[in-house]
mmCIF file as gemmi writes it, N, C-alpha and C atoms, coordinates in Angstrom:
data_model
loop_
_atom_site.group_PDB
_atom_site.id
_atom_site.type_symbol
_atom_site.label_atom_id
_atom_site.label_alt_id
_atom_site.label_comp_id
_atom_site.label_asym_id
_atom_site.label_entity_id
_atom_site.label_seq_id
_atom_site.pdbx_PDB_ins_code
_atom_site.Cartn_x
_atom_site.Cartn_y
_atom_site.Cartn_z
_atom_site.occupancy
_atom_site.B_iso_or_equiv
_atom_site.pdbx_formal_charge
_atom_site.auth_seq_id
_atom_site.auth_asym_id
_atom_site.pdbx_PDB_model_num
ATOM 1 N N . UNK Axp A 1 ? -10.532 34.589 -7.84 1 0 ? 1 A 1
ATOM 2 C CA . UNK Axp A 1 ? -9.169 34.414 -7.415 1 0 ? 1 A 1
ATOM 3 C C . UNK Axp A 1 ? -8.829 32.927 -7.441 1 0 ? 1 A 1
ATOM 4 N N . UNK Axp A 2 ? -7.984 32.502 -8.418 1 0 ? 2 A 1
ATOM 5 C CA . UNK Axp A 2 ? -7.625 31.151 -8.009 1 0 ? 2 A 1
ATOM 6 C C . UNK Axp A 2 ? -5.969 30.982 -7.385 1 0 ? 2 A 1
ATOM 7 N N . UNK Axp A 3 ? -5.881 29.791 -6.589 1 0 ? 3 A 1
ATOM 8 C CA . UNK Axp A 3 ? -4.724 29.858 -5.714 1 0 ? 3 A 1
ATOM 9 C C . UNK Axp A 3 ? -4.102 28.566 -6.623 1 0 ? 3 A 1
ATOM 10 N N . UNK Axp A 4 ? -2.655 28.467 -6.641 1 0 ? 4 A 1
ATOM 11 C CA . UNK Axp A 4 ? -2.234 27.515 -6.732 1 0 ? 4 A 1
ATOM 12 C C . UNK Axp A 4 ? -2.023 26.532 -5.803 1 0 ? 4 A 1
ATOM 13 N N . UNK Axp A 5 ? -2.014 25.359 -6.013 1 0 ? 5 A 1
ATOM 14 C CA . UNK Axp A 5 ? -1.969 24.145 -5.018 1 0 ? 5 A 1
ATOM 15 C C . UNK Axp A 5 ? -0.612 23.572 -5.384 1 0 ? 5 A 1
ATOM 16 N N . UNK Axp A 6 ? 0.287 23.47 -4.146 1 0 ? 6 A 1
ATOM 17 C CA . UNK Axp A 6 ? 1.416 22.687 -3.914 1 0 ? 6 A 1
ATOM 18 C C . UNK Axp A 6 ? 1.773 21.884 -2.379 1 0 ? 6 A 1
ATOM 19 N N . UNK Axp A 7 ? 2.172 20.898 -3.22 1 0 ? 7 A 1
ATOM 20 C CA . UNK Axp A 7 ? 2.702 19.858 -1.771 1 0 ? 7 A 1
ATOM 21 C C . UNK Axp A 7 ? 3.773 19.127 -2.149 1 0 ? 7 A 1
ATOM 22 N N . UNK Axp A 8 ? 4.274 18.095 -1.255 1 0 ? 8 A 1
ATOM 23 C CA . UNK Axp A 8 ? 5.148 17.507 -1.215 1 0 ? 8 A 1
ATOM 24 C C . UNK Axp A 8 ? 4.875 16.007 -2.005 1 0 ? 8 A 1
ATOM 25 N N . UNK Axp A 9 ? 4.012 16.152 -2.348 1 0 ? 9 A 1
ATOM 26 C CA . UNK Axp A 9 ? 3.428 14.746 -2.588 1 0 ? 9 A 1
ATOM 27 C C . UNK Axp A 9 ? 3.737 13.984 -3.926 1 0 ? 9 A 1
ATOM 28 N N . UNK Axp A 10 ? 4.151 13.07 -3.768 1 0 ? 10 A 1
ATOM 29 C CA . UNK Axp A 10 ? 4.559 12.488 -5.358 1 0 ? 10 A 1
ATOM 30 C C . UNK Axp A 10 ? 3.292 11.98 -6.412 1 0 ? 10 A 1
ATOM 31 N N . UNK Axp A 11 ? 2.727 12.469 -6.504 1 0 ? 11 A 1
ATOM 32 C CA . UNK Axp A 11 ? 1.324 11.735 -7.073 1 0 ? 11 A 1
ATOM 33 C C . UNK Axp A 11 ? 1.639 12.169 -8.757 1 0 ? 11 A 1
ATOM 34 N N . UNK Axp A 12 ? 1.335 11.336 -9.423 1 0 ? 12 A 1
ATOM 35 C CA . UNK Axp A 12 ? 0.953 11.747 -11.14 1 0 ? 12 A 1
ATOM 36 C C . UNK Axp A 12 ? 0.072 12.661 -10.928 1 0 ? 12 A 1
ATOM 37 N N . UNK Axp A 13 ? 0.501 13.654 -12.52 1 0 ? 13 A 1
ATOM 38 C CA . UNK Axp A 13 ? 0.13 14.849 -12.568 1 0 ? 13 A 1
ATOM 39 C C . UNK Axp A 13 ? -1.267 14.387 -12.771 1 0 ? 13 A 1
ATOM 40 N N . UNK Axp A 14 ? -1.937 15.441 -13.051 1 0 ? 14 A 1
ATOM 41 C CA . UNK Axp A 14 ? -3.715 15.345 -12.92 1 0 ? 14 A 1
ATOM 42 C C . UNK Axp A 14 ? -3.727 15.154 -14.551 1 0 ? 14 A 1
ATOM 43 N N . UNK Axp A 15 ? -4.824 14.152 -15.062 1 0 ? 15 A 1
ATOM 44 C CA . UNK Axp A 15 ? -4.857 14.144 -16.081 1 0 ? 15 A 1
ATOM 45 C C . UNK Axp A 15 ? -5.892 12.789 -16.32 1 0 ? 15 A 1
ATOM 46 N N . UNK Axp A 16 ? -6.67 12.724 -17.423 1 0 ? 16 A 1
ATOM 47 C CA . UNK Axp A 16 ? -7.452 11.279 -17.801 1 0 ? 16 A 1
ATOM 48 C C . UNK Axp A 16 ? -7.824 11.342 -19.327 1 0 ? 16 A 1
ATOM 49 N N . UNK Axp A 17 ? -8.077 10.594 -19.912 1 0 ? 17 A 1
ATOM 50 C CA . UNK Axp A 17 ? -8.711 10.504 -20.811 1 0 ? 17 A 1
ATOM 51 C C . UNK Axp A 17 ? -10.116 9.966 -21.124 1 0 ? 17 A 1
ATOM 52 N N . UNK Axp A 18 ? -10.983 10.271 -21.249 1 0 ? 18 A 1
ATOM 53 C CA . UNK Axp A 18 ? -12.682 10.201 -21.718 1 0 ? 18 A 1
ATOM 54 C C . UNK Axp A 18 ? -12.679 9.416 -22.473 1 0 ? 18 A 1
ATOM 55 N N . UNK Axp A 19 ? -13.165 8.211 -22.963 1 0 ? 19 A 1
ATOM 56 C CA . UNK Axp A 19 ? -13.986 7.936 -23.908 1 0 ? 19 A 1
ATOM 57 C C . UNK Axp A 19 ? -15.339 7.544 -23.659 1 0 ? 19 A 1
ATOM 58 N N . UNK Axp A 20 ? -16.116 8.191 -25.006 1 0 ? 20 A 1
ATOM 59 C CA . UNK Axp A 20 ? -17.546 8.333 -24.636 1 0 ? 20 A 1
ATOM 60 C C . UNK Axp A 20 ? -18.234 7.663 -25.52 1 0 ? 20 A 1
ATOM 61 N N . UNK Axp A 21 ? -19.128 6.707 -24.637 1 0 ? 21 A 1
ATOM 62 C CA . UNK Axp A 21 ? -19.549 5.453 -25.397 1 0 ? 21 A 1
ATOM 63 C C . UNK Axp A 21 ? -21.248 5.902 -26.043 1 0 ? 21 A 1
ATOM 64 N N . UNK Axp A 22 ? -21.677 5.254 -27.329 1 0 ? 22 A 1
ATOM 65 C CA . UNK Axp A 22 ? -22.389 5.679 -27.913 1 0 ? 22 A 1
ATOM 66 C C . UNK Axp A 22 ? -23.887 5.737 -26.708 1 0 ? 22 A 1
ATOM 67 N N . UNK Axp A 23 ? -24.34 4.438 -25.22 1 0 ? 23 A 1
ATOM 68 C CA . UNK Axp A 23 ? -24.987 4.607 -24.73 1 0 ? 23 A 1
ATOM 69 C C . UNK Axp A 23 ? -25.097 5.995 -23.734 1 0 ? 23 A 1
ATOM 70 N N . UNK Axp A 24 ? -24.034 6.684 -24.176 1 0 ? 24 A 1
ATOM 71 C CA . UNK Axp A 24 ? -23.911 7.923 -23.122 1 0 ? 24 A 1
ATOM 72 C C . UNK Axp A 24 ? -23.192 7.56 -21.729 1 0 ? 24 A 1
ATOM 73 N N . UNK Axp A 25 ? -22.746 6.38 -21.783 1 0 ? 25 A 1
ATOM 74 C CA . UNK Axp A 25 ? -21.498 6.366 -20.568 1 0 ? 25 A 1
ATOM 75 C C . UNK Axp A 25 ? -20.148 7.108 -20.947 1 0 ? 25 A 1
ATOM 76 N N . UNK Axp A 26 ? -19.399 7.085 -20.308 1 0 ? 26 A 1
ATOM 77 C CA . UNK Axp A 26 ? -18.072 7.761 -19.745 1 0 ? 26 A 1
ATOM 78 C C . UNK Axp A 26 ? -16.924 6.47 -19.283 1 0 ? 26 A 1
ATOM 79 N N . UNK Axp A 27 ? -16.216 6.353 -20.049 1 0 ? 27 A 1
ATOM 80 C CA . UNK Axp A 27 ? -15.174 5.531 -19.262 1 0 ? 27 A 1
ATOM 81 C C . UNK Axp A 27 ? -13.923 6.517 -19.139 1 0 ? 27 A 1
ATOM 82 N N . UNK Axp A 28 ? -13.232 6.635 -18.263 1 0 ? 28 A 1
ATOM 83 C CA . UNK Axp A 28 ? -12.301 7.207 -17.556 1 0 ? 28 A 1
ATOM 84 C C . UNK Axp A 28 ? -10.965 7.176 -17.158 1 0 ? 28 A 1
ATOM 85 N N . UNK Axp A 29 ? -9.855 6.797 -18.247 1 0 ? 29 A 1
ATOM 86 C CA . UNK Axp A 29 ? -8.724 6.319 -17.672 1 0 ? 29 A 1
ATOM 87 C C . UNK Axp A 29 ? -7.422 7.498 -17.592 1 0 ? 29 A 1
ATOM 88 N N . UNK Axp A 30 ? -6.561 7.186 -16.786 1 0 ? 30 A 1
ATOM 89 C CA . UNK Axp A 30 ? -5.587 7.461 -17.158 1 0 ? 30 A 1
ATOM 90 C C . UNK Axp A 30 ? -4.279 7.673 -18.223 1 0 ? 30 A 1
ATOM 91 N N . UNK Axp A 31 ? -4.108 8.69 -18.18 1 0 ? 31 A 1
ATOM 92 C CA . UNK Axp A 31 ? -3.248 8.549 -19.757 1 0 ? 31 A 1
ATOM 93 C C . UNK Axp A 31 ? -1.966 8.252 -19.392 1 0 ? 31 A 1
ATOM 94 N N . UNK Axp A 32 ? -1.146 7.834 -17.716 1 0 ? 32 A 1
ATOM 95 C CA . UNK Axp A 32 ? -0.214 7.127 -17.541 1 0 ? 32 A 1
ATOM 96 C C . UNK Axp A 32 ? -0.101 5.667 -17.416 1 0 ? 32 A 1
ATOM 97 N N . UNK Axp A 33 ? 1.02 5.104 -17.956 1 0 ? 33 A 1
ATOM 98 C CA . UNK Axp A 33 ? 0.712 3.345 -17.858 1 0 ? 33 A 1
ATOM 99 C C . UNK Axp A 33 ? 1.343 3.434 -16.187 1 0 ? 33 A 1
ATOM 100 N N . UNK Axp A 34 ? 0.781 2.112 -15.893 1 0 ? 34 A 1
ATOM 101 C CA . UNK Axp A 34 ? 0.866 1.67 -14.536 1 0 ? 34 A 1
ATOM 102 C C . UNK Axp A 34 ? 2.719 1.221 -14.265 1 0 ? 34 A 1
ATOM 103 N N . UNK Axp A 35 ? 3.477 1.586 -13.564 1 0 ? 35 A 1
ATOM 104 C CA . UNK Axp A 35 ? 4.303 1.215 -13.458 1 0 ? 35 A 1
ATOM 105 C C . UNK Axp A 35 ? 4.616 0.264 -12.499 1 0 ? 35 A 1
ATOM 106 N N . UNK Axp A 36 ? 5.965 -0.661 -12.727 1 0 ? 36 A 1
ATOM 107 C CA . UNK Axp A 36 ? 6.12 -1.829 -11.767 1 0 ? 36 A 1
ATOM 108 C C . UNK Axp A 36 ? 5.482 -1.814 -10.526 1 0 ? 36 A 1
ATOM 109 N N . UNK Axp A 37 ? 4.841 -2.762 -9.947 1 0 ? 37 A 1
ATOM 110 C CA . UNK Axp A 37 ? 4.806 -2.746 -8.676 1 0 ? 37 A 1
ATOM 111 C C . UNK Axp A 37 ? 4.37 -4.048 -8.086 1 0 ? 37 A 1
ATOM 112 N N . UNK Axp A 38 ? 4.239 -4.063 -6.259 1 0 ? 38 A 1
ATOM 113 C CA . UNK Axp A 38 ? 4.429 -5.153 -6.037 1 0 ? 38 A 1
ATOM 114 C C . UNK Axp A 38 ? 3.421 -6.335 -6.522 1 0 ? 38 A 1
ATOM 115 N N . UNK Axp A 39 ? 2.81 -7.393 -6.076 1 0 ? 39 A 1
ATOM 116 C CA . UNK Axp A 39 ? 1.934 -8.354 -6.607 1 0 ? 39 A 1
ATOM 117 C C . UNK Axp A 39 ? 0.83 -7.97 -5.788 1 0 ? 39 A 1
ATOM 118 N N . UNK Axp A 40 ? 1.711 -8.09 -3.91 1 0 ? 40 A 1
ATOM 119 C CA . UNK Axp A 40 ? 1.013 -8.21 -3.189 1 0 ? 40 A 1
ATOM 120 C C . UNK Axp A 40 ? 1.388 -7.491 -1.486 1 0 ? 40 A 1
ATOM 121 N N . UNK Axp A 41 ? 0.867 -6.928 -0.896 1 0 ? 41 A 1
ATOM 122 C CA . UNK Axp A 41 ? 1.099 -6.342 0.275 1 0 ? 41 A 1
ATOM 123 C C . UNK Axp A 41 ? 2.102 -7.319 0.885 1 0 ? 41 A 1
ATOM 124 N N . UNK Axp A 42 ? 2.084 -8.103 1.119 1 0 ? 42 A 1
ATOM 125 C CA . UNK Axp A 42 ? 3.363 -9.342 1.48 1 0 ? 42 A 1
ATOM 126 C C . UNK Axp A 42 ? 4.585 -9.069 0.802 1 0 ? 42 A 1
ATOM 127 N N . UNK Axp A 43 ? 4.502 -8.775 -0.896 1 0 ? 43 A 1
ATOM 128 C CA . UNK Axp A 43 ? 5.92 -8.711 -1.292 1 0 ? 43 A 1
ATOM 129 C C . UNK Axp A 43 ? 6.426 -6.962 -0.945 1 0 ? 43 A 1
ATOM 130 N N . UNK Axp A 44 ? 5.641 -6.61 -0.429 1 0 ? 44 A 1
ATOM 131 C CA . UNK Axp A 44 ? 5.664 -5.108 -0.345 1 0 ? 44 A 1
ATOM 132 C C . UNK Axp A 44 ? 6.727 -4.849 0.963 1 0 ? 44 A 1
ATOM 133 N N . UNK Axp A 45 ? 6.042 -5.739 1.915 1 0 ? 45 A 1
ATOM 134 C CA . UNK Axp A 45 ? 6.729 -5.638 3.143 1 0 ? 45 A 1
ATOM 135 C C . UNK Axp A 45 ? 7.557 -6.205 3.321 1 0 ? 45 A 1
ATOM 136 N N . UNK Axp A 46 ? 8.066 -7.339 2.742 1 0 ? 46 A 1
ATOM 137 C CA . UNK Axp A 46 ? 8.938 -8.455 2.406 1 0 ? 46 A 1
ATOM 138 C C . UNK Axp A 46 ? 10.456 -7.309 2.433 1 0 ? 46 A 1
ATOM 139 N N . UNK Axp A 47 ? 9.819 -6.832 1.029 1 0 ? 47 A 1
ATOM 140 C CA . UNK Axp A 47 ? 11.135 -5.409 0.383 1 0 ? 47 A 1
ATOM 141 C C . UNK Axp A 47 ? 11.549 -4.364 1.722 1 0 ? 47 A 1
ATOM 142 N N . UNK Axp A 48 ? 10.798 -4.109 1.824 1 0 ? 48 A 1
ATOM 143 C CA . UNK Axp A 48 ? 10.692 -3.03 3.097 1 0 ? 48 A 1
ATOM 144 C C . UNK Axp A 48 ? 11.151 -3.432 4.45 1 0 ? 48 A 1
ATOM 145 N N . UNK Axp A 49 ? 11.251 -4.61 4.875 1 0 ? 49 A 1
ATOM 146 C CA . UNK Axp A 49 ? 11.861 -5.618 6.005 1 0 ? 49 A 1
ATOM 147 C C . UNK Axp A 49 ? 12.965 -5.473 5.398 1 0 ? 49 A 1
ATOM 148 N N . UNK Axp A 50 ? 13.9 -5.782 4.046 1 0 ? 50 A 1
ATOM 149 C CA . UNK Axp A 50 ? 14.854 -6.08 3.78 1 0 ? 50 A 1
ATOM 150 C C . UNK Axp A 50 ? 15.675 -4.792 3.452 1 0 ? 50 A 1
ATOM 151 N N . UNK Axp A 51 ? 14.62 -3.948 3.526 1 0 ? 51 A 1
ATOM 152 C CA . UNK Axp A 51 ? 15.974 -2.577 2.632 1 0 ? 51 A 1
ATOM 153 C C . UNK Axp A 51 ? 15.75 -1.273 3.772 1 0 ? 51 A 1
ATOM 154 N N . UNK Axp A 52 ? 14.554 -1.73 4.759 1 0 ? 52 A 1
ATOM 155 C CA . UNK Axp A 52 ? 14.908 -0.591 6.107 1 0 ? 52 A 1
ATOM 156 C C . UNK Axp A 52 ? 14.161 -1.227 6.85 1 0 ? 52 A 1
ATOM 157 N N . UNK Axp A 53 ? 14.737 -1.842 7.839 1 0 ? 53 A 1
ATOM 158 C CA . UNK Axp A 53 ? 13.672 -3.005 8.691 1 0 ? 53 A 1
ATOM 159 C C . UNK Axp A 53 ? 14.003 -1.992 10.093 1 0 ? 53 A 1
ATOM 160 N N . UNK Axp A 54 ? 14.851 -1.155 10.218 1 0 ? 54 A 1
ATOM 161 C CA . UNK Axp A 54 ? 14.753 -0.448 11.773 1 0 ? 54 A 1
ATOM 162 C C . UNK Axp A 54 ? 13.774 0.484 11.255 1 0 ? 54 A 1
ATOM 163 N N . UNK Axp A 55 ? 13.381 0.381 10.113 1 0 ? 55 A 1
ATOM 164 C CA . UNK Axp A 55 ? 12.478 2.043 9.699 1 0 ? 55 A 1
ATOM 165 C C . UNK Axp A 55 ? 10.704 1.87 10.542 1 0 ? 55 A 1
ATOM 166 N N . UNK Axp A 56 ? 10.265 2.835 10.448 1 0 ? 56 A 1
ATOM 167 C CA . UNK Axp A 56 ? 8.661 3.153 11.555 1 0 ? 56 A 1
ATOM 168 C C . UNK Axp A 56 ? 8.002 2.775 10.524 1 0 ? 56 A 1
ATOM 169 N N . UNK Axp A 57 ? 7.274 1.84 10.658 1 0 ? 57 A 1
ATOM 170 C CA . UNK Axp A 57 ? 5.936 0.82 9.542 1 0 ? 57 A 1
ATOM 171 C C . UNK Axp A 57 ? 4.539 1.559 9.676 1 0 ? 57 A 1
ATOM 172 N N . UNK Axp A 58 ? 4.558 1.763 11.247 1 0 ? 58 A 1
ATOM 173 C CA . UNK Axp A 58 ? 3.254 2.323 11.847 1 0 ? 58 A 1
ATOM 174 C C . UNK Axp A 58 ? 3.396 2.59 12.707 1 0 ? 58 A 1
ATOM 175 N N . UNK Axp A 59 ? 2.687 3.79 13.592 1 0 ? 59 A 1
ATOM 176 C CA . UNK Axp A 59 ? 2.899 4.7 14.561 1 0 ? 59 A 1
ATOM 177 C C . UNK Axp A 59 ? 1.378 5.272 15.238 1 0 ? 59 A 1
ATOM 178 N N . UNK Axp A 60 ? 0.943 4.986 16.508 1 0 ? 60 A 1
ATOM 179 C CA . UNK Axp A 60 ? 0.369 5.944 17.216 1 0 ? 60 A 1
ATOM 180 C C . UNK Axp A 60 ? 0.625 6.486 18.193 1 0 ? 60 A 1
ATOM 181 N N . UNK Axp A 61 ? -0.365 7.387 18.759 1 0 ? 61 A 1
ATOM 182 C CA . UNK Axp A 61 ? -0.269 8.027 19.727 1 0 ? 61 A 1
ATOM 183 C C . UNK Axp A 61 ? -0.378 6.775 21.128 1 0 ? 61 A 1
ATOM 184 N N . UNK Axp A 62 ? 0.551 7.211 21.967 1 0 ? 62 A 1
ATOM 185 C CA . UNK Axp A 62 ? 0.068 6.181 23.508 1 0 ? 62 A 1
ATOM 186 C C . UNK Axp A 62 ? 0.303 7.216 24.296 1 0 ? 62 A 1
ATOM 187 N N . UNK Axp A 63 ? -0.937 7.837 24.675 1 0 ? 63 A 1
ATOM 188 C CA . UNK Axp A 63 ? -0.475 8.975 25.691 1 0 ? 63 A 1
ATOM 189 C C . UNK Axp A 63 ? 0.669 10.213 25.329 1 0 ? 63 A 1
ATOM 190 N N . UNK Axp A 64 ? 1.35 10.995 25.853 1 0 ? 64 A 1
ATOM 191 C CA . UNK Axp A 64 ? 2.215 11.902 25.635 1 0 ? 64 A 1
ATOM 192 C C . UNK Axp A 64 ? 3.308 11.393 24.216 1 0 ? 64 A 1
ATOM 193 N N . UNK Axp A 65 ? 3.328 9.945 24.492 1 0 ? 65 A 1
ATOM 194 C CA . UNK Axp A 65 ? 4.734 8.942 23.303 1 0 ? 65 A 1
ATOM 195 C C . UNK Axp A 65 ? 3.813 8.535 22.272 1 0 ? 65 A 1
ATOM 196 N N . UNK Axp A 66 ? 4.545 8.16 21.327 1 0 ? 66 A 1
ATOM 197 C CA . UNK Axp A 66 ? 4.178 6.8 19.935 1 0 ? 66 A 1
ATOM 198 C C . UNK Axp A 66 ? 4.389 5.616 20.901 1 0 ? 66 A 1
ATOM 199 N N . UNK Axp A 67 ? 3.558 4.76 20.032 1 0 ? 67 A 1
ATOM 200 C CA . UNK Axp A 67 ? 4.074 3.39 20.088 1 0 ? 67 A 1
ATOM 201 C C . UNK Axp A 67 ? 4.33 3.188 18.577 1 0 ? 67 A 1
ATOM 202 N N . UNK Axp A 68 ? 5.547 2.661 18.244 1 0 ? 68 A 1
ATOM 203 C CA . UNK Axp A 68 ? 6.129 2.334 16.831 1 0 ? 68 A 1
ATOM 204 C C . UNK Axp A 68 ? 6.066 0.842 16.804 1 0 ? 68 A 1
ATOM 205 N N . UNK Axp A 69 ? 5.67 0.863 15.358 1 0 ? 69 A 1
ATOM 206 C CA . UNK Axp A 69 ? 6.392 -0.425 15.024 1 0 ? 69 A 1
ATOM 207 C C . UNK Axp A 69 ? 7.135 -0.58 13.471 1 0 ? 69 A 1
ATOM 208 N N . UNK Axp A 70 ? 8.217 -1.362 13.967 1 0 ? 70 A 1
ATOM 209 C CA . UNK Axp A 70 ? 9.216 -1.385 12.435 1 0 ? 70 A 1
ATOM 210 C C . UNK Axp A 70 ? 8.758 -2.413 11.642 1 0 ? 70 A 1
ATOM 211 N N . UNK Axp A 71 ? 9.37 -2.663 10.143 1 0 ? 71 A 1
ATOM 212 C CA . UNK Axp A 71 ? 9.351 -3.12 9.443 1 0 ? 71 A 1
ATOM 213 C C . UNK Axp A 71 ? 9.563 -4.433 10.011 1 0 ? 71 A 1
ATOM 214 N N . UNK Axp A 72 ? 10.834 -4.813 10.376 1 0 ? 72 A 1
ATOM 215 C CA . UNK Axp A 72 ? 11.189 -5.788 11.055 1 0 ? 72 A 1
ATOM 216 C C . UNK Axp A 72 ? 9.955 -6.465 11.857 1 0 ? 72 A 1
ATOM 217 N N . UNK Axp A 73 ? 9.328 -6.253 12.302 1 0 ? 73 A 1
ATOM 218 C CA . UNK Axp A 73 ? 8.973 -6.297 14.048 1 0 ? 73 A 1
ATOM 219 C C . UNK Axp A 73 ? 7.391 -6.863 13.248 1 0 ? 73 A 1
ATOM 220 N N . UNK Axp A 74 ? 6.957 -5.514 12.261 1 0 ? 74 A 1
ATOM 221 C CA . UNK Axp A 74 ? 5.607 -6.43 11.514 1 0 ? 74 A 1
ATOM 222 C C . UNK Axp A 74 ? 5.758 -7.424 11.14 1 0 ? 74 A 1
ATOM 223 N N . UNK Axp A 75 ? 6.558 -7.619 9.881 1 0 ? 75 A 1
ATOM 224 C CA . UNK Axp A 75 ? 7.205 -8.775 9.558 1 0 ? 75 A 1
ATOM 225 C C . UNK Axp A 75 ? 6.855 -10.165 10.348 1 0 ? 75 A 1
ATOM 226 N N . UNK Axp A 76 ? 8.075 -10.109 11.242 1 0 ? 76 A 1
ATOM 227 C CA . UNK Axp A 76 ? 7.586 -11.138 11.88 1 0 ? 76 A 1
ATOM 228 C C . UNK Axp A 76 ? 6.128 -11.524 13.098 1 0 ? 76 A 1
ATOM 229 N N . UNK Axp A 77 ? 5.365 -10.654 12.792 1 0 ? 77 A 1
ATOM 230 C CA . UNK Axp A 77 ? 4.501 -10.755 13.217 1 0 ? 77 A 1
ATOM 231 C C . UNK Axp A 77 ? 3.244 -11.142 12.285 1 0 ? 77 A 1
ATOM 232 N N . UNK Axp A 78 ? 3.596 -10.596 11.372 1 0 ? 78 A 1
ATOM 233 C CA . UNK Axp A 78 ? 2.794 -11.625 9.696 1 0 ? 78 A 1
ATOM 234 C C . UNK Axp A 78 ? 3.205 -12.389 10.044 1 0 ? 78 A 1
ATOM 235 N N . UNK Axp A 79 ? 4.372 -13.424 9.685 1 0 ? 79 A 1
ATOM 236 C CA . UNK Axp A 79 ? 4.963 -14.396 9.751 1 0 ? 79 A 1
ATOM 237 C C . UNK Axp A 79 ? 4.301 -15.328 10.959 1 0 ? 79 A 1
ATOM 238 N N . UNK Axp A 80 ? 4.264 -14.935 11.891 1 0 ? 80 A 1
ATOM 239 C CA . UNK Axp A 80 ? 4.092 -15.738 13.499 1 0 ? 80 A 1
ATOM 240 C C . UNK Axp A 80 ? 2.263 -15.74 13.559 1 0 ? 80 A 1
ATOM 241 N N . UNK Axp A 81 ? 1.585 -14.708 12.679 1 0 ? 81 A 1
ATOM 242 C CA . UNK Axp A 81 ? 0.056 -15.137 12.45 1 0 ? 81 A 1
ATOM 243 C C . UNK Axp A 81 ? -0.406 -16.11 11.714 1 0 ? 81 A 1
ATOM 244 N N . UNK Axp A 82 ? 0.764 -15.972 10.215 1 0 ? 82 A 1
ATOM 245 C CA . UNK Axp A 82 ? 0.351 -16.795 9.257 1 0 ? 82 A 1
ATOM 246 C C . UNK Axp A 82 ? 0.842 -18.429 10.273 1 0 ? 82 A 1
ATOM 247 N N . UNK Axp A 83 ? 1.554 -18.421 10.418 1 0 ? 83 A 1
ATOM 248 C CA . UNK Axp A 83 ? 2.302 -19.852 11.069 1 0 ? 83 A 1
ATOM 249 C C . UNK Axp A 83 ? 1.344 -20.604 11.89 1 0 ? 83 A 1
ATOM 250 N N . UNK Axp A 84 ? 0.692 -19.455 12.842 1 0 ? 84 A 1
ATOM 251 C CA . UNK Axp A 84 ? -0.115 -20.057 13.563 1 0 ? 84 A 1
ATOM 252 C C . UNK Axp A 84 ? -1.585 -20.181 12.891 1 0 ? 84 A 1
ATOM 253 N N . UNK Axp A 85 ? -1.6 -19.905 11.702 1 0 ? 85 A 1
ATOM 254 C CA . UNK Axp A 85 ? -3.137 -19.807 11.098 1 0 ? 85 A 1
ATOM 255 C C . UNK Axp A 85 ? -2.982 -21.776 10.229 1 0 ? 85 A 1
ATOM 256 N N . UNK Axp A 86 ? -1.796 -22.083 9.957 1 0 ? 86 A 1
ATOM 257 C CA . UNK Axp A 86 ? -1.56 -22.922 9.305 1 0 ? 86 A 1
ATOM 258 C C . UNK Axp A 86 ? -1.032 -24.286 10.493 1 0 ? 86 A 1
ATOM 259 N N . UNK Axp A 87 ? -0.331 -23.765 11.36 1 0 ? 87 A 1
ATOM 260 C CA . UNK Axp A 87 ? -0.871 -24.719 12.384 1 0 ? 87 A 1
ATOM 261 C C . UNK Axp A 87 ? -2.14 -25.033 12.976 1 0 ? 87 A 1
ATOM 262 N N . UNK Axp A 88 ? -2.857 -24.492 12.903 1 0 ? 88 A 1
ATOM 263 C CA . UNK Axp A 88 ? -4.677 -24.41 13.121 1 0 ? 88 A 1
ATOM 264 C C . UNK Axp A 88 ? -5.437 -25.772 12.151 1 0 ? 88 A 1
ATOM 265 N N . UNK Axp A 89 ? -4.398 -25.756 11.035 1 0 ? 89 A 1
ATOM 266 C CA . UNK Axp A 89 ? -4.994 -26.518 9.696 1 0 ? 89 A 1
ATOM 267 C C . UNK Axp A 89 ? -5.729 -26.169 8.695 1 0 ? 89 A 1
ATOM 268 N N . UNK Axp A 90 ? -5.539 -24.473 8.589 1 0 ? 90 A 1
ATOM 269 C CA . UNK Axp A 90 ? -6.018 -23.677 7.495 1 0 ? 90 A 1
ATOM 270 C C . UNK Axp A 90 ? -5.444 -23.699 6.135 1 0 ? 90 A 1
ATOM 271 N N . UNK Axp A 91 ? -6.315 -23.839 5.41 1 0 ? 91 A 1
ATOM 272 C CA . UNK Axp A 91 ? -5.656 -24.177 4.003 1 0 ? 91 A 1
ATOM 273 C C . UNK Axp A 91 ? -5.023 -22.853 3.674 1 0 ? 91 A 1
ATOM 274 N N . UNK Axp A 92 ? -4.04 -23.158 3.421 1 0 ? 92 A 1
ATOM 275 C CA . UNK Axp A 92 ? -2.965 -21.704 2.559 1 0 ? 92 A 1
ATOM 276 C C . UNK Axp A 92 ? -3.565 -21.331 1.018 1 0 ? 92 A 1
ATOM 277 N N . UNK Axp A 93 ? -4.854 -22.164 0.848 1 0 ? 93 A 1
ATOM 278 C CA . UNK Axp A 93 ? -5.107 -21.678 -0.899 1 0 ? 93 A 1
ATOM 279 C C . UNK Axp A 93 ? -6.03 -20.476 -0.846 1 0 ? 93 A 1
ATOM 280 N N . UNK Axp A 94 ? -6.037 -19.665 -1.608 1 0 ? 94 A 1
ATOM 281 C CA . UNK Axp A 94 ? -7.306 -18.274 -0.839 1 0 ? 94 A 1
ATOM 282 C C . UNK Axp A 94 ? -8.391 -18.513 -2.169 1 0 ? 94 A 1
ATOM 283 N N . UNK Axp A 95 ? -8.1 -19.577 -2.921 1 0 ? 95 A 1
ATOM 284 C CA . UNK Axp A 95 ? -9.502 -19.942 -3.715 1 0 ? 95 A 1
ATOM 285 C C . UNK Axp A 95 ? -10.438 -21.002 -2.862 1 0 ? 95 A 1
């Protein structure tokens, strides 16, 4: 009996392509190209501060409630780590 599988989920369809190398490896890719995206988790949230900053970033449980936090609210809380990581006298180069 096989069942079909459905969800809500936006994921590329299932699919790869093989090529099989004469030592008997397997390389494995995808047969979709990668589409735009951000550089970096920073420009990610950057966008996301700017186009729904009242929106829920992250959410747990605190007892019976969530504790939320928005876009906005991370944001500047990157912001107010990095600030204080560079007032410290940390070099901003990550080489």
């Amino acid at each position: 009996m096989t069942a079909a599988l459905h969800s809500g989920s936006r994921l590329a369809p299932a699919g790869v392509d093989v090529e099989r190398r004469p030592d008997g490896s397997r390389v494995l890719r995808s047969p979709r190209r990668l589409e735009p995206h951000a550089r970096t988790v920073g420009e990610w949230l950057l966008r996301w501060a700017a186009d729904a900053p009242d929106r829920t970033f992250l959410a747990e449980r605190d007892g019976a409630d969530w504790r939320r936090l928005r876009y906005r609210d991370t944001l500047d809380t990157v912001r107010r780590a990095g600030q204080g990581l560079l007032d410290r006298g940390l070099p901003c180069d990550p080489t």
